[in-house]
N, C-alpha and C positions, 0 to 999 in steps of 0.2 A: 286694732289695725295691723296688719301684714306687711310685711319689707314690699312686697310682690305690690300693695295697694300705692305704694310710693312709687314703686317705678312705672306702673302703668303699665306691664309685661307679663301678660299669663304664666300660670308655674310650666304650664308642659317649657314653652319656650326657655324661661330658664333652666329647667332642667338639662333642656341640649347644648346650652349654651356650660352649662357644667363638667358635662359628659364630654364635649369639644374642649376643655380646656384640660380634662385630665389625660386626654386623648395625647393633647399637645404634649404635655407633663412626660409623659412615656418617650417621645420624640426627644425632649430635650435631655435627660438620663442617656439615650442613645447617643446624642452626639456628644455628652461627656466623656462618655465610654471611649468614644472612637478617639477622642484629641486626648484622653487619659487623663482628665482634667478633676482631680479629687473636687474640689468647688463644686462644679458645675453638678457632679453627680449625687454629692451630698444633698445639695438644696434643693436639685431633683425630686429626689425620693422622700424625702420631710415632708415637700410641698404636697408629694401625691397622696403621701400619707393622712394628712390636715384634711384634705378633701374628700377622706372616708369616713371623718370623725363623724361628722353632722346625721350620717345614718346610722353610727356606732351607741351614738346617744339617743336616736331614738326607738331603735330597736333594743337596747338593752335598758334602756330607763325610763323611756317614754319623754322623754322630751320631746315638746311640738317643733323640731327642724326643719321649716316649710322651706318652701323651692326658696322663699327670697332670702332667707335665712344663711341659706347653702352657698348660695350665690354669691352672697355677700364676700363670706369665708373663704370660698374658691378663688373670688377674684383675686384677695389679698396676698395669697399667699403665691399663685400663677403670674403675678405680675412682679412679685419679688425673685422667683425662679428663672423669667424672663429675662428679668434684668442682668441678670448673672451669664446666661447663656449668649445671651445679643442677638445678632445676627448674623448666621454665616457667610462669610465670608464679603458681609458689609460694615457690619457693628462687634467689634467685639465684644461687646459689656456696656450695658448702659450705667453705668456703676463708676468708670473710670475718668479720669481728667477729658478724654477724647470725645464722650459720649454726646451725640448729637443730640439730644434730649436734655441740658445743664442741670435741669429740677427733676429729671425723674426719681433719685434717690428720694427728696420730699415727697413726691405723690404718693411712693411705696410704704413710707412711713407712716403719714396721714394714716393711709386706708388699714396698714397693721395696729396702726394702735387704736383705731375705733375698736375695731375686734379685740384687742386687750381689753380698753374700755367696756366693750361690752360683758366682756366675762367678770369685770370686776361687778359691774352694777347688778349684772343678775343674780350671783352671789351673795351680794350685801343686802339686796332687797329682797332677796330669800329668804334668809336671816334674820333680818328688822321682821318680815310678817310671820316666822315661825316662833320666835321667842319674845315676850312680852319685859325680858331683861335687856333686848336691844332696840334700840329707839332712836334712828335716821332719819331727821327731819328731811324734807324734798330737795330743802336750802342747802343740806348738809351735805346732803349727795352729790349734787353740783360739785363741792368742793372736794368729794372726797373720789371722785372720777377722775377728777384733776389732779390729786397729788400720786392717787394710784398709778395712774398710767406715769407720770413725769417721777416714780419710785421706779416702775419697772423698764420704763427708758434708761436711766442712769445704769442700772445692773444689766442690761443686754450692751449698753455701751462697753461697759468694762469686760463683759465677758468677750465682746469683738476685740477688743486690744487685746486679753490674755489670749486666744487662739490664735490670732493675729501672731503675737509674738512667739509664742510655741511653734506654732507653721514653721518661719523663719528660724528657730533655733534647731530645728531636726532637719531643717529643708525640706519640707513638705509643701504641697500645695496648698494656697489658701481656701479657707471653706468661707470664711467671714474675714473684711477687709476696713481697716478705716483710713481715711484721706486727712488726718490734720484734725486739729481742733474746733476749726472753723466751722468745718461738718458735723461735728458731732453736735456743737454748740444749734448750728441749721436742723440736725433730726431730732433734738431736743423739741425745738420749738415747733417742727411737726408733730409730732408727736401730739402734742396738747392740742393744736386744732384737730388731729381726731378724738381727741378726748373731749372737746366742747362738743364736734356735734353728736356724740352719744350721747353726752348728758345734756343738751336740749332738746333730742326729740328720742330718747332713750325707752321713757316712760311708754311713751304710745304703742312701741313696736317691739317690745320685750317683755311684754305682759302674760302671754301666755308660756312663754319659757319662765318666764318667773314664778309665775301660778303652778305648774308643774312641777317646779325643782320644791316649791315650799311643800307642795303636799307629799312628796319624798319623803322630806326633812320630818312632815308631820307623822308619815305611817312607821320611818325607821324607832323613834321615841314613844311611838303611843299616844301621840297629841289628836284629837278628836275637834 
């Protein structure tokens, strides 16, 4: 089954719906540029970067990156880029104390750490079916989706406070920002709900990315 068979949204349609958000991605790099805003241009260009990955892999490895695949990717990363840039000259930042949206930081989190989650499981389930020395029960996975992403939440937390704090000690503009404890403690716990629902409907719709990264794994070693 296909990300694309979940949304009920033909691949061409995603595709433009992709192609429209890296469209936007370009726009919002410009208007960092224009207000000189290191933030905004950084995450800019990340973002738009992120959104070439998905043909980078499968033209150079052959990974199956179908439209809903892409999509998925795209959204997370365009909507974190969003947030950052706002609205001109209605929203500054959907990110700050002010932000007319209070939960958008959790929805941006959610949806990035499915996508962490996913790269962790298709990885591990890579590996559990290339080598007969690794053995991931299904139970196992669950769990270990869970600790993976709530491992690489804690380390992208700390790395927001070290640049954070670096910003501020050269005075520079912020690229990454954190609001208190409270928040952190709040993108924690997003985090893991996008980490449940990868690891409950993971299986279904990362089977053929998985299937391909194994037989990788199989022709780099000689595994037959």
């Amino acid at each position: 089954m296909r990300v694309r068979d979940l949304l009920g949204v033909s691949a061409r349609r995603q595709r433009q719906a992709v192609r429209a958000m890296q469209a936007l991605l370009f726009m919002f790099i410009g208007i960092g540029l224009e207000r000189g805003s290191t933030g905004v241009v950084v995450n800019g260009l990340v973002a738009l970067g992120v959104t070439f990955l998905p043909a980078a892999l499968e033209r150079e490895y052959d990974l199956p990156m179908d439209a809903g695949l892409t999509l998925w990717i795209t959204t997370a990363v365009f909507l974190h880029a969003f947030g950052v840039v706002g609205v001109p000259g209605l929203v500054e930042s959907f990110y700050n104390e002010t932000s007319p949206i209070p939960f958008y930081d959790h929805v941006t989190h959610a949806l990035s750490s499915s996508v962490v989650a996913a790269v962790g499981y298709t990885v591990a389930r890579a590996v559990d079916e290339h080598t007969e020395a690794v053995y991931l029960p299904p139970r196992f996975m669950f769990v270990f989706i869970l600790v993976f992403v709530a491992a690489f939440g804690v380390f992208w937390e700390v790395i927001e406070f070290a640049i954070g704090q670096a910003a501020a000690t050269v005075g520079a503009g912020r690229v990454l920002t954190q609001y208190g404890l409270e928040d952190t403690i709040f993108d924690l716990i997003f985090d893991l709900v996008g980490a449940v629902i990868v690891a409950t409907w993971g299986t279904a719709h990362l089977t053929g990315v998985v299937g391909a990264l194994t037989e990788r794994l199989d022709g780099r070693s000689g595994t037959r």
